[in-house]
C-alpha positions, 0 to 999 in steps of 0.5 A: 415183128421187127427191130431196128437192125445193126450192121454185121461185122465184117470178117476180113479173109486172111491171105495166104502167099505161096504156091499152095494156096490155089490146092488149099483153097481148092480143097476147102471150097469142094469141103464146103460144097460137100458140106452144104446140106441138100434139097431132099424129095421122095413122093409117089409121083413118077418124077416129081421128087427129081423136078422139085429138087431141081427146081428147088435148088434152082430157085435158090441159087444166087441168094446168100441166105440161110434157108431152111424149109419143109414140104408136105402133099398129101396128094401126091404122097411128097415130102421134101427138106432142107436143113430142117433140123437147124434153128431160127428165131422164130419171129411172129411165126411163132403165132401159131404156134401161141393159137394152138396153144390156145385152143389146146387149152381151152379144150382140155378146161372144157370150155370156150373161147373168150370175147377177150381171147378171140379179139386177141387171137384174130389180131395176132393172126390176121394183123400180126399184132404184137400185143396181142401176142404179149397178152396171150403168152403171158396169159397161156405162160411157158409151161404151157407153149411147152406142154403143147409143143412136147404134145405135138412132138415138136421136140426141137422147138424151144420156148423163149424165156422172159416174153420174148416170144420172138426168139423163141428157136424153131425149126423147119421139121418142126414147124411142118409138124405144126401144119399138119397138125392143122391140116388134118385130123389128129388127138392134139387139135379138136377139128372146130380148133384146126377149122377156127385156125384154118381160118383165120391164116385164111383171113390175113390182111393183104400186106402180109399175105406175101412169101409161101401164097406166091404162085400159088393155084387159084384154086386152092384156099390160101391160110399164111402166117408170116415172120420178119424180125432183125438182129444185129447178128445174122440179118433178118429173118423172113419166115413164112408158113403156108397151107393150101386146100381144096381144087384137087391139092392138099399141101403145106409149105415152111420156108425160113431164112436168116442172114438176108440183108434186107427183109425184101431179099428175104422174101424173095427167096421165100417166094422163089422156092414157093413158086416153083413147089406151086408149080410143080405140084400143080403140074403134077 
């Protein structure tokens, strides 16, 4: 999902004369670095959460993009954050979040999937379709989106008003609790609607199978969905969320970002933190 994107406003740095100014901006430059949030990891293996944070940071260094992400691996009992709590807009990451919903919904009526329905999800998914998305949001309605989301405890996740999906405010935190729901048993999502989700991230056409799959093992399956959408204020956002099963692994990925001034250098930093997680689980 995208739109036309409109020059930011350039904010111009008063300057200050006086022989102060090196102490004033000493100071608010190490403010600022003690303000800005940290990678964090715990994991039960032995130096794992200490190299992915390294790594992390590392990948991150350079880009002057707001990113936020979330990590969880069963596997190795790992879990790492940054900004996690912070919103974005969603973009078409919040397609998932419409499938399972969905699948939500039609299990408590007890019954199945439309032919409608069904070529209305793998579209949304697989393609990314925007119309697709439209038609289920409207069918589904807010209140619905919002029974789920308080279901699955995504409590800092809002709802956009008015069909505008795509602004609906998400957050890293929030979307790692999305993915685990898909990745493994729970009350909130039967097993045949993970298994039908699963798939069809699994099944994403291979233009938009960038960010969290990139330096991912050849062993595990790969199930991705992707958000890109710009705005006059705070650039693009490129979103990606990832899931990775199977060859030993057992790990799902959120990464999001805003004020990136192209899509590309988005993906980027998606892609940059990405592959150092792969690698470093895989080592693990």
């Amino acid at each position: 999902m995208g739109h036309t994107r409109i020059s930011r406003r350039v904010v111009a740095a008063a300057v200050v004369a006086g022989v102060a100014v090196p102490v004033a901006a000493g100071a608010a430059t190490a403010q600022a670095v003690a303000a800005t949030p940290q990678v964090s990891c715990s994991s039960a293996a032995p130096g794992l959460a200490a190299k992915l944070q390294r790594d992390i940071t590392t990948a991150l260094a350079g880009s002057t993009a707001r990113t936020a992400l979330s990590l969880h691996d069963r596997t190795t009992g790992t879990s790492c954050t940054l900004r996690a709590d912070q919103h974005f807009d969603s973009a078409s990451t919040v397609k998932v979040t419409v499938l399972a919903t969905l699948l939500r919904d039609v299990r408590q009526h007890h019954r199945h999937l439309t032919s409608r329905e069904a070529g209305l999800a793998t579209a949304m998914i697989t393609k990314s379709d925007n119309d697709a998305t439209t038609a289920l949001w409207k069918q589904l309605g807010v209140a619905e989106v919002n029974d789920f989301l308080s279901a699955a405890g995504m409590s800092h996740t809002v709802a956009a008003g008015g069909g505008a999906w795509g602004l609906t405010r998400i957050t890293a935190g929030d979307e790692q609790k999305l993915m685990d729901l898909l990745t493994a048993p729970n009350p909130v999502l039967a097993d045949d609607a993970r298994a039908y989700a699963l798939r069809l991230m699994n099944e994403v056409v291979p233009s938009q199978r960038w960010g969290t799959p990139a330096g991912a093992p050849d062993s595990v399956a790969v199930h991705v969905k992707n958000g890109w959408l710009s705005r006059a204020t705070h650039g693009w956002r490129v979103h990606s969320l990832g899931a990775f099963t199977g060859g030993g692994h057992d790990y799902s990925i959120t990464v999001l970002t805003d004020d990136d001034a192209t899509m590309a250098s988005g993906v980027a930093t998606v892609e940059a933190v990405s592959r150092a997680i792969h690698q470093d689980l895989d080592a693990a």
